[in-house]
GUFI-597264 format. One record per residue (C-alpha): residue number from 0; z, x, y. Coordinates in steps of 0.02 Angstrom, whole numbers. Layout:
REM GUFI-597264
{atom NUM; {Z; X; Y}}
...
//
This chain:
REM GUFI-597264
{atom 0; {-4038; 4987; -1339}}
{atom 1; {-4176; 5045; -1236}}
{atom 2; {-4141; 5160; -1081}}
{atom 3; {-4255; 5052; -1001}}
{atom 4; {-4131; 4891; -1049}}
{atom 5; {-3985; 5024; -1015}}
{atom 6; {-4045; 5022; -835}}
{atom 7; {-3969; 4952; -682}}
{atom 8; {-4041; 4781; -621}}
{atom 9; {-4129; 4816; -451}}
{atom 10; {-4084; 4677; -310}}
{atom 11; {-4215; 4596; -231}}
{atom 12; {-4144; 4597; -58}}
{atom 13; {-4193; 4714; 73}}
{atom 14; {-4105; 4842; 120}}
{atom 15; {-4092; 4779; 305}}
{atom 16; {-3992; 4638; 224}}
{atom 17; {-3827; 4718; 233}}
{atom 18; {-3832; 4788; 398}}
{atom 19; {-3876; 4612; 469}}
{atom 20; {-3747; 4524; 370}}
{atom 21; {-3622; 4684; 446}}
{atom 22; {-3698; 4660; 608}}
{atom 23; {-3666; 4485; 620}}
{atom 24; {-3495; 4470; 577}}
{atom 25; {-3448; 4644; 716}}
{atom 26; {-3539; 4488; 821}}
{atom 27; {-3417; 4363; 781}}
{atom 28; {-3285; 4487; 784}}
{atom 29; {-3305; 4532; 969}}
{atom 30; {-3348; 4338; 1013}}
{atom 31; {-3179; 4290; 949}}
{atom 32; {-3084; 4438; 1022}}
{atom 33; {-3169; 4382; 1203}}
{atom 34; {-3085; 4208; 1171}}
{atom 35; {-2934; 4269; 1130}}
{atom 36; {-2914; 4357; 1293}}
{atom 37; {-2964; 4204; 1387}}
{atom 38; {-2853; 4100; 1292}}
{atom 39; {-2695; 4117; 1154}}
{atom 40; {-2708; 3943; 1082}}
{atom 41; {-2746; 3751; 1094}}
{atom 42; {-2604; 3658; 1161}}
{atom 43; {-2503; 3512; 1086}}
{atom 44; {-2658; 3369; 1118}}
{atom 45; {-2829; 3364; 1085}}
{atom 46; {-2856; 3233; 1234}}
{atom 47; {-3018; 3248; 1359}}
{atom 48; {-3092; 3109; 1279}}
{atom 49; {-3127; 2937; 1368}}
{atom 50; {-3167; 2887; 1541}}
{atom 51; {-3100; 3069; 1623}}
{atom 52; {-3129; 3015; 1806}}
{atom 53; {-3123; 3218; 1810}}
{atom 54; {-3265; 3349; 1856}}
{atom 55; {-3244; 3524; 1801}}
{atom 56; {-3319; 3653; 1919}}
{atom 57; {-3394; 3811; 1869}}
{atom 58; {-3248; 3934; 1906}}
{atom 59; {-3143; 3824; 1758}}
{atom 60; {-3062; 3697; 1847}}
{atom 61; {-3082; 3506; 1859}}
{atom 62; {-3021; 3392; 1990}}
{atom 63; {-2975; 3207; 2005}}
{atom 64; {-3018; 3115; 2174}}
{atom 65; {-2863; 3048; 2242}}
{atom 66; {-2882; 2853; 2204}}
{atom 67; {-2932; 2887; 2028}}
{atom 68; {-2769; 2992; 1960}}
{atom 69; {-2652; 2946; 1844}}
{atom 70; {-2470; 2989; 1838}}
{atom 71; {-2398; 3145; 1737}}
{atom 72; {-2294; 3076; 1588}}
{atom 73; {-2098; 3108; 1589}}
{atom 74; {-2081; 3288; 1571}}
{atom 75; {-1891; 3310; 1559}}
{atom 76; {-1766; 3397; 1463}}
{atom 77; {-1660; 3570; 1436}}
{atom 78; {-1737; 3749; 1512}}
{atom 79; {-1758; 3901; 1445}}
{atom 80; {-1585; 3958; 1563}}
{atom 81; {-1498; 3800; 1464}}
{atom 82; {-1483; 3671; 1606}}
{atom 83; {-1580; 3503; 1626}}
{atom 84; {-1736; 3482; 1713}}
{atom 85; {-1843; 3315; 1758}}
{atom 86; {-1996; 3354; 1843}}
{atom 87; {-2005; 3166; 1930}}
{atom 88; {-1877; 3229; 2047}}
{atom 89; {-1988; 3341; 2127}}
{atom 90; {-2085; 3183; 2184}}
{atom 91; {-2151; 3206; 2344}}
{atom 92; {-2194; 3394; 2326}}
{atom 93; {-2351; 3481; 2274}}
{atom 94; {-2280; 3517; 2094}}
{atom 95; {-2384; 3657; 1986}}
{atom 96; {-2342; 3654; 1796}}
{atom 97; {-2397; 3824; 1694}}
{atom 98; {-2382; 3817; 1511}}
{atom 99; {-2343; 3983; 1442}}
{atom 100; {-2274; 4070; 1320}}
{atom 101; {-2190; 4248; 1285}}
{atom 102; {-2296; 4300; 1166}}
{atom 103; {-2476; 4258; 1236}}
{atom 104; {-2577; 4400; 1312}}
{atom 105; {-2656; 4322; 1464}}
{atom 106; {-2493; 4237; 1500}}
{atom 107; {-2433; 4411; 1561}}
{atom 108; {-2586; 4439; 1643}}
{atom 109; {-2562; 4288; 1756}}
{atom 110; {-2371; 4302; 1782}}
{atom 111; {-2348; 4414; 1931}}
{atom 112; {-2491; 4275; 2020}}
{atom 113; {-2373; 4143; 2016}}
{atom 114; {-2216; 4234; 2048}}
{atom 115; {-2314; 4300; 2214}}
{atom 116; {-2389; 4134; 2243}}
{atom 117; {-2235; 4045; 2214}}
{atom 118; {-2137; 4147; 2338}}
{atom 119; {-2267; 4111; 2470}}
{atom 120; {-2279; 3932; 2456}}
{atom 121; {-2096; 3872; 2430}}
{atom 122; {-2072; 3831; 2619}}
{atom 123; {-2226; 3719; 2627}}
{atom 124; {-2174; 3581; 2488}}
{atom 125; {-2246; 3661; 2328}}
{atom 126; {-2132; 3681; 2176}}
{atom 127; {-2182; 3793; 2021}}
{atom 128; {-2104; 3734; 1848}}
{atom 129; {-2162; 3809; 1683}}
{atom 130; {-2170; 3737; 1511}}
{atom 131; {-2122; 3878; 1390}}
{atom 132; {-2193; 3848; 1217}}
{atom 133; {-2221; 3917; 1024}}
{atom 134; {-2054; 4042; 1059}}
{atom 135; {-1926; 3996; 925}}
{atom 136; {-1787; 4043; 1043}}
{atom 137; {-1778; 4061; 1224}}
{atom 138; {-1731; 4229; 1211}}
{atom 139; {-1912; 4314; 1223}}
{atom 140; {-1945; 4185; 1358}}
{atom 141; {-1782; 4240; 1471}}
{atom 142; {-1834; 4421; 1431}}
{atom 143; {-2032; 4363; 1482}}
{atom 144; {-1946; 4304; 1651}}
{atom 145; {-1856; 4440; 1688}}
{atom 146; {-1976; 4576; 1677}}
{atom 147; {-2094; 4487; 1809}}
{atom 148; {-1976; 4408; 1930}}
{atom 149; {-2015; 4227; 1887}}
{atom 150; {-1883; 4110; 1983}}
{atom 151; {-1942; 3952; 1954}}
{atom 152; {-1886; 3859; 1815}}
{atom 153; {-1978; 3817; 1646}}
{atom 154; {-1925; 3682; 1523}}
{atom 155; {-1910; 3741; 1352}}
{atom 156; {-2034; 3653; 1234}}
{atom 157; {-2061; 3749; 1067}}
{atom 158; {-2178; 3619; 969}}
{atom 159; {-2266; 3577; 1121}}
{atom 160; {-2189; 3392; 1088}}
{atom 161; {-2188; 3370; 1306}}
{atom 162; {-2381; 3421; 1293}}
{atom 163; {-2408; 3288; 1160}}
{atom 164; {-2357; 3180; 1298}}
{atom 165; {-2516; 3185; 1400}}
{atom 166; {-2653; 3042; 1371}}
{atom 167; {-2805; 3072; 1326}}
{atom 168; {-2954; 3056; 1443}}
{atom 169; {-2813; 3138; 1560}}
{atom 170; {-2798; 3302; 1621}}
{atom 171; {-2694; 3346; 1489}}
{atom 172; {-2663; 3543; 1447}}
{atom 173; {-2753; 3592; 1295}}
{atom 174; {-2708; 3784; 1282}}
{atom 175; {-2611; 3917; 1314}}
{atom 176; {-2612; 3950; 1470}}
{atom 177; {-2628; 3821; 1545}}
{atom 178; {-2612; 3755; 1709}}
{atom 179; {-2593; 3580; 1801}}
{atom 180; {-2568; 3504; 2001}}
{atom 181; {-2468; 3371; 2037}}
{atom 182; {-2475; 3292; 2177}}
{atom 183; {-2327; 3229; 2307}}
{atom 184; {-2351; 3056; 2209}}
{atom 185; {-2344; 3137; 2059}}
{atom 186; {-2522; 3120; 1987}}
{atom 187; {-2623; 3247; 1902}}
{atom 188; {-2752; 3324; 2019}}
{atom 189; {-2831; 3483; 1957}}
{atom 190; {-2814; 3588; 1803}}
{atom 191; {-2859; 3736; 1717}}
{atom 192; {-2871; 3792; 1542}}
{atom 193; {-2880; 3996; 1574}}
{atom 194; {-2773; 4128; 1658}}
{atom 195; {-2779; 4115; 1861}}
{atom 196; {-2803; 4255; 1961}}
{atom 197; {-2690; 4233; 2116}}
{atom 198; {-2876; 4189; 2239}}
{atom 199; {-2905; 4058; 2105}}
{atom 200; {-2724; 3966; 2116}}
{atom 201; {-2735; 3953; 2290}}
{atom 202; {-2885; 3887; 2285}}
{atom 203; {-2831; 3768; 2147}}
{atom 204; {-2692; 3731; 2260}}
{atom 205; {-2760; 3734; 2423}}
{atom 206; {-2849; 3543; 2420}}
{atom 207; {-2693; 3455; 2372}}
{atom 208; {-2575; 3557; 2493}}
{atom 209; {-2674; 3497; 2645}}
{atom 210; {-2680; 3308; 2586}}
{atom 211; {-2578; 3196; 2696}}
//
């Protein structure tokens, strides 16, 4: 054999080829790490298709006018503390619903905004509930609770089978966090699919407190 046929094959690529391909997956890398902070996961619907009635505004969240929403399905059953909880019989309060779970990053980020929120608003008619979901036990979420002072209750809903309940074309929660107002008839009014910062619940809140 020849040292010329004993000779390495030469690739035709450049050599910029590699760094580009390396460059464009550090790209992707940081692209999907900026979602992930935004957002832990999609939520037990795909839904948002349809006639939505809804506009979404530019700081995340979408509204329904008031003759054009539709009623929140039954969201019942056990909490995380072990009692029973039906949402319906908050009718005639501003109800916010937060789905959340122990183990989702911007979760804790928005906690101690609802706790503080929460605590403000309880003597005007609004009632926080949370839906925990993807813990396998409710320990983590009791733990999740106590570390950040959260009072209000939150059903327990591991396979996200209450968020399956949501129609589509409704505002329907479609990740982790997210975030939903009911109002005192118990229609879906606004929500959110991102972590609020305490200015941006009140202001998600603030429209459907002062309706008579």
């Amino acid at each position: 054999m020849s040292a010329a046929s004993r000779a390495p094959l030469s690739s035709n690529r450049p050599r910029g080829h590699v760094s580009s391909r390396r460059a464009m997956a550090l790209t992707a890398t940081v692209v999907a790490s900026a979602f992930a902070l935004t957002a832990c996961g999609s939520g037990g619907t795909s839904g948002g298709s349809g006639d939505t009635n809804f506009v979404t505004g530019t700081d995340g969240i979408a509204t329904v006018a008031k003759g054009e929403r539709v009623a929140a399905p039954d969201l019942s059953g056990p909490t995380i503390d072990g009692k029973q909880l039906d949402v319906a019989d908050y009718k005639g309060k501003v109800v916010v619903i937060n789905v959340w779970g122990s183990w989702c990053g911007p979760c804790r980020l928005e906690a101690k905004n609802f706790v503080a929120v929460s605590a403000d608003l309880k003597d005007q008619g609004v009632q926080f509930v949370g839906i925990n979901t993807r813990d396998t036990s409710t320990g983590p979420a009791v733990a999740f609770e106590k570390q950040y002072g959260v009072t209000y209750p939150s059903l327990y809903d591991p396979t996200g089978k209450l968020m399956l309940r949501f129609k589509k074309g409704t505002l329907n929660p479609q990740a982790i966090p997210s975030t939903l107002i009911l109002d005192r008839q118990g229609k879906i009014a606004a929500r959110t699919l991102q972590a609020l910062s305490e200015d941006n619940l009140r202001k998600m809140l603030k429209p459907v407190l002062a309706e008579k």
